[in-house]
SEDREN-107902 format. One record per residue (C-alpha): x, y, z; residue number from 1. Coordinates in steps of 0.5 Angstrom, whole numbers, plus 500, padded with zeros to 3 digits. Each point is the difference from the previous one (the first is absolute). Example, Ala and Ser with C-alpha at 12.3 -4.5 7.8 and 13.67 -1.06 7.14 Angstrom:
BEGIN
<node><east>525</east><north>491</north><up>516</up><num>1</num></node>
<node><east>502</east><north>507</north><up>498</up><num>2</num></node>
END
This chain:
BEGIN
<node><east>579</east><north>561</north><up>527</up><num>1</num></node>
<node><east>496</east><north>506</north><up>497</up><num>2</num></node>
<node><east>503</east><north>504</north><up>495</up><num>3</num></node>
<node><east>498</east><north>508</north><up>498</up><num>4</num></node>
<node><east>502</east><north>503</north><up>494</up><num>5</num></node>
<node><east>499</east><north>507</north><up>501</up><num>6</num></node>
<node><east>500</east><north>506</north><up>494</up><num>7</num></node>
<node><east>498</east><north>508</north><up>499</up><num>8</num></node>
<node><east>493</east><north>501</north><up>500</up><num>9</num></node>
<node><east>500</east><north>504</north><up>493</up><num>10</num></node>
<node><east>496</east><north>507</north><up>499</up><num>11</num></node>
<node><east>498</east><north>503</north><up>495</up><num>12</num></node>
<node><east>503</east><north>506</north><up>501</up><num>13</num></node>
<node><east>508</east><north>497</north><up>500</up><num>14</num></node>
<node><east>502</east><north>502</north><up>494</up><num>15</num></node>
<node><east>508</east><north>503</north><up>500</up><num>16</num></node>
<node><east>499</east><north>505</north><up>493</up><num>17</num></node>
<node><east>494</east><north>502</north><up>496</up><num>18</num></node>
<node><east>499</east><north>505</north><up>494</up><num>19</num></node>
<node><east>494</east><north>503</north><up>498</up><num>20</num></node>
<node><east>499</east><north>503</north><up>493</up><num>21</num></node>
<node><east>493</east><north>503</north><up>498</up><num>22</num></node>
<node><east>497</east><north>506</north><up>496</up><num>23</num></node>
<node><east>494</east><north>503</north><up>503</up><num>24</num></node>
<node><east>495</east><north>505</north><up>497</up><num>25</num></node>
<node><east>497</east><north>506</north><up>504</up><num>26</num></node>
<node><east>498</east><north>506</north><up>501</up><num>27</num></node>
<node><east>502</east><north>507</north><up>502</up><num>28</num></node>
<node><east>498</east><north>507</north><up>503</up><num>29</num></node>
<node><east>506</east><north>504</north><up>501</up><num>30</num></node>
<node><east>501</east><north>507</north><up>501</up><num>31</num></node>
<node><east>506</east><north>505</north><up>501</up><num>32</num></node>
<node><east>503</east><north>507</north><up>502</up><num>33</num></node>
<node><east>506</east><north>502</north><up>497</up><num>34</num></node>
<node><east>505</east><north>504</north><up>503</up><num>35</num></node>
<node><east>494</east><north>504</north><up>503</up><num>36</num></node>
<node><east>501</east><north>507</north><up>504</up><num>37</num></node>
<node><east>493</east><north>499</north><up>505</up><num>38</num></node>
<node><east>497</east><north>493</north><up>502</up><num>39</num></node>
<node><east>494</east><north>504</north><up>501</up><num>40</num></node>
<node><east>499</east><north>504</north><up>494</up><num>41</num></node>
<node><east>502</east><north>496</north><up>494</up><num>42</num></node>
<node><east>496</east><north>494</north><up>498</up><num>43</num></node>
<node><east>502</east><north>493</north><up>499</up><num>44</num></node>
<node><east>502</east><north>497</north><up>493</up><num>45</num></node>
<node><east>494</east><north>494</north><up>499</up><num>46</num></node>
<node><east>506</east><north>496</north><up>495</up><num>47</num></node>
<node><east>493</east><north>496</north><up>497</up><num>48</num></node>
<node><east>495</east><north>505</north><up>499</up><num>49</num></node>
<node><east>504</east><north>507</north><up>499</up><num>50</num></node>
<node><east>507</east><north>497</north><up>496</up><num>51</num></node>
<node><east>497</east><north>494</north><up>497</up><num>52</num></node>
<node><east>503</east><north>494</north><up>502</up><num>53</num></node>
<node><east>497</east><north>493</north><up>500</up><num>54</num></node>
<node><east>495</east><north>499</north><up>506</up><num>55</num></node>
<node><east>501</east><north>491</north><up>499</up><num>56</num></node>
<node><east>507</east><north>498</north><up>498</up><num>57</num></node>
<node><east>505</east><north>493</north><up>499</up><num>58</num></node>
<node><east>506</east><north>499</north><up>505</up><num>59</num></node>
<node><east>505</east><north>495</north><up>501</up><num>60</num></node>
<node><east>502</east><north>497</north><up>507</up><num>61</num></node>
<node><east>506</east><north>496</north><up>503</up><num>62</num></node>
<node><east>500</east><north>498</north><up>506</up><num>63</num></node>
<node><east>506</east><north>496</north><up>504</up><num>64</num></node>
<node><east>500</east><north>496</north><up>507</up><num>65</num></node>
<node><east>505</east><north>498</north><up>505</up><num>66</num></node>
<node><east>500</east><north>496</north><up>506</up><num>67</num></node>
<node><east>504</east><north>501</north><up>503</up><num>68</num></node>
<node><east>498</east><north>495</north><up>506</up><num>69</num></node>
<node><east>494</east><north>497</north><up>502</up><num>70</num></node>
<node><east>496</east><north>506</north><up>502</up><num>71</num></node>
<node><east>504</east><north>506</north><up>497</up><num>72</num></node>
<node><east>500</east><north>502</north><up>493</up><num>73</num></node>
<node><east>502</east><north>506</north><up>495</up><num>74</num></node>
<node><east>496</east><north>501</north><up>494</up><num>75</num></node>
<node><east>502</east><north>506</north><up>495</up><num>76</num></node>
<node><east>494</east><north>503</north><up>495</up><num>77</num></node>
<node><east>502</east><north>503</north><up>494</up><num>78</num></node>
<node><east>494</east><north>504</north><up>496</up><num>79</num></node>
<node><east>501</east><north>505</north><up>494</up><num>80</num></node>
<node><east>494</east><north>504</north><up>498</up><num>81</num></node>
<node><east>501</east><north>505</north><up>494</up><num>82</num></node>
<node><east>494</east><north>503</north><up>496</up><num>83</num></node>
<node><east>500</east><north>506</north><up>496</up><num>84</num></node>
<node><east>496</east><north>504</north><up>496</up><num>85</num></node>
<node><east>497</east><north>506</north><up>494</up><num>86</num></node>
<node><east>495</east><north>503</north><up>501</up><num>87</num></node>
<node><east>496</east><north>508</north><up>498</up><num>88</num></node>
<node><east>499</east><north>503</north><up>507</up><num>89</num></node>
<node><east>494</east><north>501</north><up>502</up><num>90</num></node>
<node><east>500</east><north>506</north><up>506</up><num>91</num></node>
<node><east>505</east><north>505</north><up>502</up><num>92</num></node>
<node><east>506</east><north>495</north><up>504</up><num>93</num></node>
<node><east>505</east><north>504</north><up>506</up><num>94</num></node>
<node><east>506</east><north>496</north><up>499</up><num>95</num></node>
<node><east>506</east><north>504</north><up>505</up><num>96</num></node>
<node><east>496</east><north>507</north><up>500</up><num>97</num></node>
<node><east>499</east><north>499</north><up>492</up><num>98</num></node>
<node><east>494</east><north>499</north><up>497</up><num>99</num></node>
<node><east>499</east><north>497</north><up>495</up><num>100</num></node>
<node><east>493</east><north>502</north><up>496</up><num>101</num></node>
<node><east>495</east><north>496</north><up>497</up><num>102</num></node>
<node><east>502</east><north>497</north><up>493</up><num>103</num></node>
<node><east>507</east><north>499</north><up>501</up><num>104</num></node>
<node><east>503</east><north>493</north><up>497</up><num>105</num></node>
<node><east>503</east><north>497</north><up>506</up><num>106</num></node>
<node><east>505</east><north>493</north><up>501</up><num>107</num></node>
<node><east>500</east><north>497</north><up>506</up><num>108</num></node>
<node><east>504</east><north>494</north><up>503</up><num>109</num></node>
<node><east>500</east><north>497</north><up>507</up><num>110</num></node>
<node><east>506</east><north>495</north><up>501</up><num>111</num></node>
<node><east>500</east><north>496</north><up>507</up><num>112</num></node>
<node><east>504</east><north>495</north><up>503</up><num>113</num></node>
<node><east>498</east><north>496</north><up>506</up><num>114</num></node>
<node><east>505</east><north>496</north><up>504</up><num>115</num></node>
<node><east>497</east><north>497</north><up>507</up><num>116</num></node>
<node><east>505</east><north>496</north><up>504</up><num>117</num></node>
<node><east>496</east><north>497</north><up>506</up><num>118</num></node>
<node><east>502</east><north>495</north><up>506</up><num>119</num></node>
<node><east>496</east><north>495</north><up>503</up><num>120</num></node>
<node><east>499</east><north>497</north><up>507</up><num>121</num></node>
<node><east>496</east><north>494</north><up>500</up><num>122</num></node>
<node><east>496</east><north>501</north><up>506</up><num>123</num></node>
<node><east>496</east><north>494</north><up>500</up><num>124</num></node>
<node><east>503</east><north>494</north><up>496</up><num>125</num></node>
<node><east>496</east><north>493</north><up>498</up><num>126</num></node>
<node><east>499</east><north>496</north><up>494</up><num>127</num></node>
<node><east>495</east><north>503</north><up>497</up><num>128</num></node>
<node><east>500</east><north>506</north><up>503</up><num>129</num></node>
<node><east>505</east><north>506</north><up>501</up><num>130</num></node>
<node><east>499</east><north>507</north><up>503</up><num>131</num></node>
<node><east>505</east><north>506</north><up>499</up><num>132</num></node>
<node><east>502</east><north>506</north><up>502</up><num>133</num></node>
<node><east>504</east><north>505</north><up>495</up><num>134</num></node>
<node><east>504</east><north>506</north><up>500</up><num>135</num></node>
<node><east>504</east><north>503</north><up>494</up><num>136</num></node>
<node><east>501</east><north>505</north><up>496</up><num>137</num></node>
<node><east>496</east><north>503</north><up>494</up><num>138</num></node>
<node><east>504</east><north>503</north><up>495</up><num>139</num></node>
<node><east>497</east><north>505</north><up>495</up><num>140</num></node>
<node><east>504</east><north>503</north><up>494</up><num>141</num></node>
<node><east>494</east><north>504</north><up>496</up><num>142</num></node>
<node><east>501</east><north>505</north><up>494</up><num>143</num></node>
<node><east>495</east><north>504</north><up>497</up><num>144</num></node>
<node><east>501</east><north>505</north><up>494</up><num>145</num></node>
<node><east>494</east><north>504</north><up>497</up><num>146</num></node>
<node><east>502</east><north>504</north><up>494</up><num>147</num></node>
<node><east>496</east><north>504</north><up>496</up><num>148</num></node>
<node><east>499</east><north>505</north><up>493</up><num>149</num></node>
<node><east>495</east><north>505</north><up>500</up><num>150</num></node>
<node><east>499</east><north>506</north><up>504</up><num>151</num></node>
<node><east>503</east><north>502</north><up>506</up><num>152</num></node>
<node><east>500</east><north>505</north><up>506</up><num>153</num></node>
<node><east>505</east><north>499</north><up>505</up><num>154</num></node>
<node><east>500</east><north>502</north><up>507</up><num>155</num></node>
<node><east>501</east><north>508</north><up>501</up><num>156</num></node>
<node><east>497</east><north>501</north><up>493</up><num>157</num></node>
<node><east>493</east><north>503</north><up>497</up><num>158</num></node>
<node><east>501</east><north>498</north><up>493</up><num>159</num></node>
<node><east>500</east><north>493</north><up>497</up><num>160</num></node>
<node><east>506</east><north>498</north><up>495</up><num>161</num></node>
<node><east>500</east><north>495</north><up>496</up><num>162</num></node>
<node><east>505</east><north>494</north><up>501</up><num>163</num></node>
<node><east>502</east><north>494</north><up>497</up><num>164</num></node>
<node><east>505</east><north>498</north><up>505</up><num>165</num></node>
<node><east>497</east><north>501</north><up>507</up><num>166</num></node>
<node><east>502</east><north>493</north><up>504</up><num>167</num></node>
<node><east>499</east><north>499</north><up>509</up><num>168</num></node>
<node><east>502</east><north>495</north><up>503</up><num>169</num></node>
<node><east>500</east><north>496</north><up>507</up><num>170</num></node>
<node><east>504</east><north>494</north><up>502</up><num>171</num></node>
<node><east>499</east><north>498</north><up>507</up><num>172</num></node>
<node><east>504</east><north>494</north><up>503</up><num>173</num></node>
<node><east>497</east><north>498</north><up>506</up><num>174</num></node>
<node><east>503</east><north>495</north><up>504</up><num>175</num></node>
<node><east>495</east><north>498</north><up>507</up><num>176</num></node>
<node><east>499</east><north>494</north><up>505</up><num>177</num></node>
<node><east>494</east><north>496</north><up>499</up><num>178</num></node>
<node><east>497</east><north>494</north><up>505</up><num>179</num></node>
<node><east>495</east><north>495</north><up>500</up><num>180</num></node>
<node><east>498</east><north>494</north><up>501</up><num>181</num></node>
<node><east>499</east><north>493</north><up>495</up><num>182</num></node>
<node><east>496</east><north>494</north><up>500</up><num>183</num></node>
<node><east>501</east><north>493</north><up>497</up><num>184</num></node>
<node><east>496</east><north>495</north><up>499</up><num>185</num></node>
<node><east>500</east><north>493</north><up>497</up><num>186</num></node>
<node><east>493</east><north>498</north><up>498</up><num>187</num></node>
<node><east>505</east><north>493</north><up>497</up><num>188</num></node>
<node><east>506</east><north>499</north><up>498</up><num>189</num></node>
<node><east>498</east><north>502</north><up>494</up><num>190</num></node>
<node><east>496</east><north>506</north><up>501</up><num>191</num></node>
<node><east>503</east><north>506</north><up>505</up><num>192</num></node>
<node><east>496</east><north>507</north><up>501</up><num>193</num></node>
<node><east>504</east><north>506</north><up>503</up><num>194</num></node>
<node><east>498</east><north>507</north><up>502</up><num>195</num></node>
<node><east>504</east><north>506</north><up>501</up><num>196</num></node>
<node><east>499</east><north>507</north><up>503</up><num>197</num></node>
<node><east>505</east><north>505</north><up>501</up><num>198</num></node>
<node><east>499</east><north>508</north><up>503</up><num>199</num></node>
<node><east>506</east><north>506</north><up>501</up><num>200</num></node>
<node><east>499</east><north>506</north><up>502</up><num>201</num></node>
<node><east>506</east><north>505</north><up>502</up><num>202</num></node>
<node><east>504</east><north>506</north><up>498</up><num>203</num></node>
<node><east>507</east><north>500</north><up>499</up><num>204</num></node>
<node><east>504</east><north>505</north><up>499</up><num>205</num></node>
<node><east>495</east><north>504</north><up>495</up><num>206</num></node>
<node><east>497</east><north>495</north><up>497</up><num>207</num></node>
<node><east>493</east><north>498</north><up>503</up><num>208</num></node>
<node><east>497</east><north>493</north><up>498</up><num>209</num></node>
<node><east>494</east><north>495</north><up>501</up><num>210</num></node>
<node><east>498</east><north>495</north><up>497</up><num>211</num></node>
<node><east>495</east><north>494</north><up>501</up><num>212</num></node>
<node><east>501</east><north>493</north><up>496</up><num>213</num></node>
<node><east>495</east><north>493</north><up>499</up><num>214</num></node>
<node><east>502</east><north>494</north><up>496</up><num>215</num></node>
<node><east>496</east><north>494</north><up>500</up><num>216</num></node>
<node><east>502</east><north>495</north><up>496</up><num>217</num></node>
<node><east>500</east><north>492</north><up>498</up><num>218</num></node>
<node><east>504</east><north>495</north><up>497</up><num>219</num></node>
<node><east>500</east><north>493</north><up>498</up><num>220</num></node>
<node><east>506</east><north>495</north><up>498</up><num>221</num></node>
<node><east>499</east><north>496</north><up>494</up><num>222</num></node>
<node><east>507</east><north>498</north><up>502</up><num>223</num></node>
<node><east>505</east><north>499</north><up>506</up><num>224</num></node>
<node><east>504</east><north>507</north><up>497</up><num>225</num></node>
<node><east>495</east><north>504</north><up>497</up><num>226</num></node>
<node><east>493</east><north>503</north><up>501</up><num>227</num></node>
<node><east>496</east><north>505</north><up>497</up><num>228</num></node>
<node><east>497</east><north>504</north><up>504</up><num>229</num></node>
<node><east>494</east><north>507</north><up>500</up><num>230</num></node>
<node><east>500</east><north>505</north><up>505</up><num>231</num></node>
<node><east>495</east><north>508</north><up>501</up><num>232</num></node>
<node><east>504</east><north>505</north><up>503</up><num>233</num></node>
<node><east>499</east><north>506</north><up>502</up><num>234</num></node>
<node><east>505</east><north>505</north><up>501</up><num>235</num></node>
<node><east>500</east><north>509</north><up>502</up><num>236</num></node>
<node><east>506</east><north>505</north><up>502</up><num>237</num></node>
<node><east>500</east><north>507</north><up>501</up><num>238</num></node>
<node><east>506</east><north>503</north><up>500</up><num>239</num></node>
<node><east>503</east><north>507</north><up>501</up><num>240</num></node>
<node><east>508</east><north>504</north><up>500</up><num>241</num></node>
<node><east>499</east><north>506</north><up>503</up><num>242</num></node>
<node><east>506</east><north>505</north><up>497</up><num>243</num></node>
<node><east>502</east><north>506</north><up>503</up><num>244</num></node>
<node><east>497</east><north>504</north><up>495</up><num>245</num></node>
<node><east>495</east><north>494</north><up>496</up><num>246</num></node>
<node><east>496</east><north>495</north><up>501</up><num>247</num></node>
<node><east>499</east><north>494</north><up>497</up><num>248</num></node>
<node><east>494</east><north>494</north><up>501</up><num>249</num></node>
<node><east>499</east><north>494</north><up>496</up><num>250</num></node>
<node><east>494</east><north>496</north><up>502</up><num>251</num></node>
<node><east>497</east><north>493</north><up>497</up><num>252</num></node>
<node><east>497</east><north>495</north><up>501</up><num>253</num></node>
<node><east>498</east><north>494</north><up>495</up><num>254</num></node>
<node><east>497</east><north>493</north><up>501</up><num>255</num></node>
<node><east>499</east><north>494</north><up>495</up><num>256</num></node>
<node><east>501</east><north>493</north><up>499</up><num>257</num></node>
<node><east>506</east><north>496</north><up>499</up><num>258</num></node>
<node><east>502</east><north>493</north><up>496</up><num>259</num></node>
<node><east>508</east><north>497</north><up>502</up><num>260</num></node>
<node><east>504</east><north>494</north><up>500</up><num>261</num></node>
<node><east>504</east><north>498</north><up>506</up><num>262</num></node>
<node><east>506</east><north>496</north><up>500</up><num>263</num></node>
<node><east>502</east><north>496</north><up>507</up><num>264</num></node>
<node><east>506</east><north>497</north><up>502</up><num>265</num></node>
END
C-alpha cells in the first residue's frame, strides 16, 4: 500500500495582516499660488527658497495591510507632514494680489495629511514572487498659511502700509485615484525586496492632479513576526483648483530614505 501525505506548498507572501511603522528623512521642493487672480501673470511661491522653510526634514509613516484573499489586498497609508518657519524676507513677495515688500518678517506653516487606500490584485503569484496591479485613492488635506509684519501694498493700491496683522491662506483637500504596479520577491525566507511604482493623472470637477510615486525597499526578519526594513523613495504631485474667480496650485515633490519596523500575522 503507498500512502501520500499531501500539504500547502508555503509562500512567502501568505501573511493574512501586516503593520509597518517607520520615520523617514527627506527632502523637499514645494511651491504654491495662493488665491491667484491670473495663472499667467502671478508667479509661484518657492515655500524653501522665498518663506524659508526647511528643504530636508523628519517624518513619521504607519502603514497597515489586509489580505483579504490569496491575491487580493487593501493597504491603507497615513503620513503627516508639518514644517514651519520665521524668517526676514528677502525680495518683494505677491500673495492674493498683495505684495509684500522686502524685509518684512514673515510666519509660514505648511500642514499636510496623506491618506492613500490602494487595492491590489496579485496577477502573478509564486512562493517567492508576487506581481500586482493597483488602484486607489490618493487623499491630500494641506494647509498652508503665511503671515506677515512689515510693509505691505495691497492690491489696487500705489502706497505701502505698514501691517503686523497681514495673514493668506490655502487649503486644498484633494481626493485622486492612482494606479500602479508592485513587485515582491523573496531572495529566502528571511530576506524579501518589493518595488512600487504609482502614477495618476486627471481632472475632476476643479481639481487637476498628477502625481508619479517609486518605492524601492528591503526587509529582513530576525523573527517569524518582525522585520526590520529600509526602503528610497521618491514621490511628486501637482495639484491645481480652478475657482470662479481664483486659482490655486500646490506643487511638491520629495525624496529620501526610510527606516521601518514590520509586524506580520
Amino acid at each position: 500500500m503507498l500512502c501520500v501525505i499531501s500539504s500547502p506548498v508555503h509562500s512567502d507572501f501568505d501573511e493574512r495582516y501586516r503593520l509597518d511603522i517607520g520615520a523617514s528623512v527627506a527632502t523637499y521642493d514645494s511651491k504654491i499660488r495662493i488665491n491667484s487672480r491670473d495663472d499667467t501673470i502671478d508667479k509661484e511661491i518657492d515655500l524653501e527658497d522665498d518663506l524659508g522653510l526647511d528643504s530636508e526634514i523628519q517624518m513619521g509613516v504607519i502603514k497597515g495591510s489586509w489580505r483579504m484573499a490569496d491575491r487580493h489586498r487593501l493597504t491603507l497609508l497615513y503620513v503627516p507632514i508639518k514644517r514651519a518657519s520665521q524668517r526676514t524676507s528677502v525680495g518683494d513677495i505677491e500673495i492674493d494680489g498683495d505684495v509684500i515688500k522686502a524685509g518684512a518678517q514673515l510666519g509660514t506653516s505648511a500642514k499636510t495629511h496623506l491618506f492613500d487606500i490602494e487595492y491590489i490584485y496579485s496577477v502573478y503569484k509564486r512562493p517567492n514572487l508576487e506581481l500586482g496591479l493597483s488602484a486607489g485613492i490618493y487623499w491630500m488635506n494641506t494647509l498652508t498659511e503665511v503671515t506677515a509684519a512689515g510693509e505691505v501694498v495691497y492690491e489696487g493700491s500705489e502706497q505701502g502700509q505698514f501691517r503686523t496683522d497681514f495673514k493668506a491662506t490655502q487649503r486644498l483637500i484633494a481626493p485622486l485615484p492612482l494606479f500602479g504596479i508592485s513587485a515582491s520577491y523573496a531572495i529566502n525566507p528571511d530576506w524579501l525586496v518589493h518595488m512600487y511604482a504609482r502614477y495618476f493623472d486627471i481632472t475632476i470637477a476643479e481639481i487637476h492632479g498628477r502625481s508619479v510615486s517609486l518605492n524601492l525597499k528591503t526587509e529582513y526578519f530576525f523573527t517569524e513576526h518582525f522585520a526590520l526594513g529600509a526602503s528610497l523613495f521618491a514621490f511628486g504631485i501637482d495639484v491645481e483648483h480652478s475657482g470662479v474667480v481664483t486659482y490655486n496650485t500646490l506643487n511638491y515633490s520629495y525624496d529620501g530614505l526610510q527606516a521601518y519596523l514590520v509586524f506580520r500575522y
